[in-house]
N, C-alpha and C positions, 0 to 999 in steps of 0.2 A: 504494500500500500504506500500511496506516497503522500508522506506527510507535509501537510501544508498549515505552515503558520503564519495567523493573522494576527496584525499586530493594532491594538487600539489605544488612542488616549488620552482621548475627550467624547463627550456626551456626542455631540452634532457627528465626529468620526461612525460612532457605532452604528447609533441611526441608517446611516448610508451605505454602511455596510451587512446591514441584519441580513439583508436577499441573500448575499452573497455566504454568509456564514450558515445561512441554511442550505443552499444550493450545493457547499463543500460535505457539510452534516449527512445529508440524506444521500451521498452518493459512495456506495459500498464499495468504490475502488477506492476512495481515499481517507485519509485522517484527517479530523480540522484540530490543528492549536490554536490558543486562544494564550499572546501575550499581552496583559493588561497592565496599564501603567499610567503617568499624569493624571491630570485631572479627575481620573475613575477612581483613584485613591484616597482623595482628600476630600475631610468632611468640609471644608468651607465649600467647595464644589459639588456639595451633594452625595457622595460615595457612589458616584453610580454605578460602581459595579454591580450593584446589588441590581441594577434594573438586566445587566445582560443575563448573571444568575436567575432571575424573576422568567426572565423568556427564556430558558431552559439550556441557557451552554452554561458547558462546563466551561472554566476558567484553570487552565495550566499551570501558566505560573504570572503571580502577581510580583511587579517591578516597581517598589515606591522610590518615587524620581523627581519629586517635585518638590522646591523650594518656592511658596507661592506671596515674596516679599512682595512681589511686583518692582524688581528691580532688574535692569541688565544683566549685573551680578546675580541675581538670584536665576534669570533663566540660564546662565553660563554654567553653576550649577546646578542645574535640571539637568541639561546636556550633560555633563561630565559624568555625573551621578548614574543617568539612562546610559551612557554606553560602557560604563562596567559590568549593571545591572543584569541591563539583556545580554553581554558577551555569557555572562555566565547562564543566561536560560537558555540560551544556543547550544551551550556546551550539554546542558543537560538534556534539553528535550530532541534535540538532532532532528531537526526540521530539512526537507529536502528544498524547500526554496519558502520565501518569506513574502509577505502579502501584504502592503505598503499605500495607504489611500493618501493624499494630499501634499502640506506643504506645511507643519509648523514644525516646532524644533524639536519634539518629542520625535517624532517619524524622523528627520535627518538623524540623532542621537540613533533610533534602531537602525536605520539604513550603513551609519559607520560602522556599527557595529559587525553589522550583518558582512560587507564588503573585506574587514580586516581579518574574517572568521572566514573567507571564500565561502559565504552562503550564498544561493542568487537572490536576487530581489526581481517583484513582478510591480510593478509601481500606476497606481490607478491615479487620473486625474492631472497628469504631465501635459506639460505644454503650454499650460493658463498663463496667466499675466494679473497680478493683482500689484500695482505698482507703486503704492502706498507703504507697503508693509515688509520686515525683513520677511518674513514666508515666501515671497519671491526668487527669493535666492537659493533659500532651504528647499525649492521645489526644484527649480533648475542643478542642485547639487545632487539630488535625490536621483532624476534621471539620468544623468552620468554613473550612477553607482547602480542602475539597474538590470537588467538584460532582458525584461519584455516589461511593454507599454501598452498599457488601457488609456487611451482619452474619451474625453465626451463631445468632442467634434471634429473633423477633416481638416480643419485650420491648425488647431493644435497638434494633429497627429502631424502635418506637414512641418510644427517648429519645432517637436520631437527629433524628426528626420534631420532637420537643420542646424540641432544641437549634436550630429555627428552619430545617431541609432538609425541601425538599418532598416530600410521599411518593412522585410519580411517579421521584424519582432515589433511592431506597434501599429496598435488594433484602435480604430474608430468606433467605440461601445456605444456609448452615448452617459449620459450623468448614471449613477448606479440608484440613486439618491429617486430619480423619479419611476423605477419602478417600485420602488415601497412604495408611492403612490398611488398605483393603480390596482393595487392589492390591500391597501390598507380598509379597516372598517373605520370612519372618520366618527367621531360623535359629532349625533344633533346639538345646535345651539344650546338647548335646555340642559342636553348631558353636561358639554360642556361649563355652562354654567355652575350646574353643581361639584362638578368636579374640580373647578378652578376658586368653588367657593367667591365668583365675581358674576355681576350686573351688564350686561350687553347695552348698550346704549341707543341711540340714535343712528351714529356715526362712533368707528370703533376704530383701533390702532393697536397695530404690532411693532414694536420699538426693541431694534439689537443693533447697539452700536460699540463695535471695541475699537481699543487705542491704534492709531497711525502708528505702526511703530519706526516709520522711515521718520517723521515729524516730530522730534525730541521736543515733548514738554506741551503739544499741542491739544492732547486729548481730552484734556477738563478744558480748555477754551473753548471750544471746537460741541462736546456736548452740553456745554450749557448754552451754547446759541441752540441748540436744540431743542432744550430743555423751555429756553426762553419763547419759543414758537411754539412749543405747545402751549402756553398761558394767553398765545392769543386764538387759539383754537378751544375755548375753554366747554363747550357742548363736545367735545369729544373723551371719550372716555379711553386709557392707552394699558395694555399689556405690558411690560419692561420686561425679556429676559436677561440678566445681567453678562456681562464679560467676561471673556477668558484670560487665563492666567498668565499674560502678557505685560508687560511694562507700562505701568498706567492703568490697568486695568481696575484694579483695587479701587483709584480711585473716582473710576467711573459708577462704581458699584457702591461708593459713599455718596456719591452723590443722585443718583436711583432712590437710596433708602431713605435720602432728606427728602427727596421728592414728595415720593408715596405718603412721609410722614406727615405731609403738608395738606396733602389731596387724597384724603381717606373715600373711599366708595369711590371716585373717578378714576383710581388706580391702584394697580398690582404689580408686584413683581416677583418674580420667581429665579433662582439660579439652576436651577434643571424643569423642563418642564414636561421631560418626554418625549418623545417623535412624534407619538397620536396626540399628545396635548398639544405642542408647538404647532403640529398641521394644520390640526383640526381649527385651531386660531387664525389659520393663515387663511385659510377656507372663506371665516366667518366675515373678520374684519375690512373695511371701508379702502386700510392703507396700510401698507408692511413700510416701517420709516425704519433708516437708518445705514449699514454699510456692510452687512453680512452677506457672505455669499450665496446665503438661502432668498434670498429678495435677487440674485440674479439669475438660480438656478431652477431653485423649484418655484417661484411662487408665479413664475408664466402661466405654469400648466394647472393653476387655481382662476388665470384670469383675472388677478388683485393688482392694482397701481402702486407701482414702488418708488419711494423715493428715497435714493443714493446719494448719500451725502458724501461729501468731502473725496477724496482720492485712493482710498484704500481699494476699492474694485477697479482703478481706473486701467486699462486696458482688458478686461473683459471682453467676452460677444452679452450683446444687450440686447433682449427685446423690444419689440416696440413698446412694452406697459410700463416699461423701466423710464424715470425723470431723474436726470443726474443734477446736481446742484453744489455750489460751493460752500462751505460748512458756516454760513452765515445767516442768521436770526430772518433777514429779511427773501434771500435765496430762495432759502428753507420752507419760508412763508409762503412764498410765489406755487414752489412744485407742488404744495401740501392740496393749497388752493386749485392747482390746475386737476393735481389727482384728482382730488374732490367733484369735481366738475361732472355732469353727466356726460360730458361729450367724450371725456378722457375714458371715464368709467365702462362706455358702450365699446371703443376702443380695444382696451384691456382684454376683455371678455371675448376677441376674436385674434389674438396673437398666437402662431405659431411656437412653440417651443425649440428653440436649434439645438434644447439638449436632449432632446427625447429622441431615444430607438427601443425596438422592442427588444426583451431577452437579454436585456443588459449583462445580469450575474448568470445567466444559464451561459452565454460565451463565455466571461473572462472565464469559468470554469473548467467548458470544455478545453479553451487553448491548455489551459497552467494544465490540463490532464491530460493530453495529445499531445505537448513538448514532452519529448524525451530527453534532450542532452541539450548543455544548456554551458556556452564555450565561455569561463571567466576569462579569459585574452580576448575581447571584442576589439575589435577596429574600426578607425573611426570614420563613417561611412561619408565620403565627400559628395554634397548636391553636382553633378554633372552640368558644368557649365562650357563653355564655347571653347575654354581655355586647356580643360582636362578631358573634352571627349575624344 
């Protein structure tokens, strides 16, 4: 059997990976590992380990790796921490190749890990562009250290190619993220409401916004012009889920908790709130506000007006429901306003998704099962131009 370990670690990672870790589960040629680490481990983050145990995988070995100061320093040590940690789950659990979604610094930590240990890596989600953030880097580094590539578009799979991988090893999947959508059982408004223990409004709002981490120092400027526009939206009632364990992020989530403290019944926040809770809101509400990649990914294929603030997504593919805007009070106000609009609203509701294909995690699974040999000496594959044909 060939043992395939996936590696998670963060709440939003798992989510986008459940298909996939079922589709490894239920297929009797293979084993699934399950390394679990960051943000799954730390109570201030919810322990969500407990939610992938709760959906029935087993968890292999758990890797506590996270120092959650909210400092540069402190993610330095995340990293240093995560690649000891995992060297040694490698050593133990002898995985035939490692299973790699995204782009933050927990995944690069396993990805070094994995590359100094000659394990191969299968790396989902290469190619993107989010240009605001160091995760840019740490995705681009990732794919160098991989030897097969899942993207979720043709454009990406072509700057895969461009980043020197051969086209035979990188696959055009599409987001893995929106097939749990199409399978998922969403709850009604009402469920959700009781479930989230909050009042549905008029006009309603999903707000995730984390720190720039290319923009030192900018991330509490930047959400409280946020913050400030919502006070002139005051008929609308706003979801918060808070930040991730990134530099600044802490103090985005200080200032969430004053928020809410302010405007009791008009708002919520939550620091995990599930895959079915976070969808199901996405579903519900009027406007998904802020700068996560869930507002460019999945929240097309619900048909909801997004507004992307400030530069953190900024080279993405965007659809047409997506309003980008500069991280300013009045900006903010304009896109908020335009979403709102029925004309925008009618719009939305007929947008294409360019990250949707079908059979997302039933492919990457078949490939990773259909590779046999897999050459750690790759070469680096040159685009054929005028000069070298």
């Amino acid at each position: 059997m060939k043992k395939i370990c996936v590696f998670s670690g963060s709440r939003a990672e798992y989510g986008l990976l459940k298909p996939l870790l079922e589709e490894i589960k239920n297929d009797s040629s293979l084993e699934l590992l399950l390394l679990v680490s960051g943000m799954h481990l730390s109570a201030t983050f919810g322990n969500t380990y407990k939610l992938i145990e709760s959906d029935g995988f087993s968890i292999d070995r758990k890797v506590i790796s996270l120092d959650d100061a909210g400092t540069p320093l402190a993610t330095c040590r995340s990293i240093a921490h995560g690649i000891v940690g995992y060297t040694e789950a490698f050593i133990e659990l002898q995985p035939d190749i490692l299973l790699i979604l995204g782009d933050r610094y927990e995944s690069f930590a396993a990805a070094t890990a994995a590359l100094v240990n000659q394990l191969p890596i299968a790396h989902i989600h290469g190619g993107e562009t989010t240009q605001g953030a160091i995760d840019e880097a740490f995705r681009h580094s990732i794919t160098k250290m991989s030897l097969l590539h899942f993207t979720s578009t043709e454009n990406y799979r072509q700057r895969v190619i461009q980043l020197g991988e051969h086209p035979d090893r990188v696959f055009d999947v599409g987001a893995i993220g929106l097939e749990y959508m199409e399978k998922a059982n969403f709850l009604s408004e009402k469920d959700l409401e009781r479930s989230l223990n909050f009042k549905f409004g008029k006009k309603n709002a999903l707000v995730t916004f984390h720190p720039v981490t290319l923009e030192s120092g900018s991330a509490t400027q930047q959400f409280t012009q946020l913050l400030a526009t919502l006070d002139d939206i005051p008929e609308m009632k706003i979801i918060f889920t808070k930040a991730n364990a990134d530099p600044e992020g802490r103090d985005i989530n200080h200032l969430i908790d004053d928020y809410v403290a302010k405007n009791p019944g008009r708002t919520i926040s939550f620091t995990s709130m599930g895959h079915q809770r976070y969808l199901s809101s996405m579903r519900i509400v009027d406007l998904v506000i802020g700068n996560s990649s869930s507002g460019i990914i999945e929240a097309p294929s619900f048909g909801v007006p997004v507004i992307n603030v400030g530069s953190r997504q900024q080279g993405r593919i965007k659809a047409a429901n997506i309003i980008s805007c500069q991280p300013h009070r009045s900006a903010i106000l304009k896109a908020c306003r335009k979403g709102l609009s029925q004309q925008f609203k009618d719009l939305a509701e007929t947008v294409d998704n360019p990250y949707r294909k079908k059979g997302t995690a039933h492919r990457i699974k078949e490939i990773i099962k259909k590779t046999t040999t897999l050459d750690l000496l790759k070469t680096f594959y040159d685009i054929p131009t005028r000069t070298n044909l």
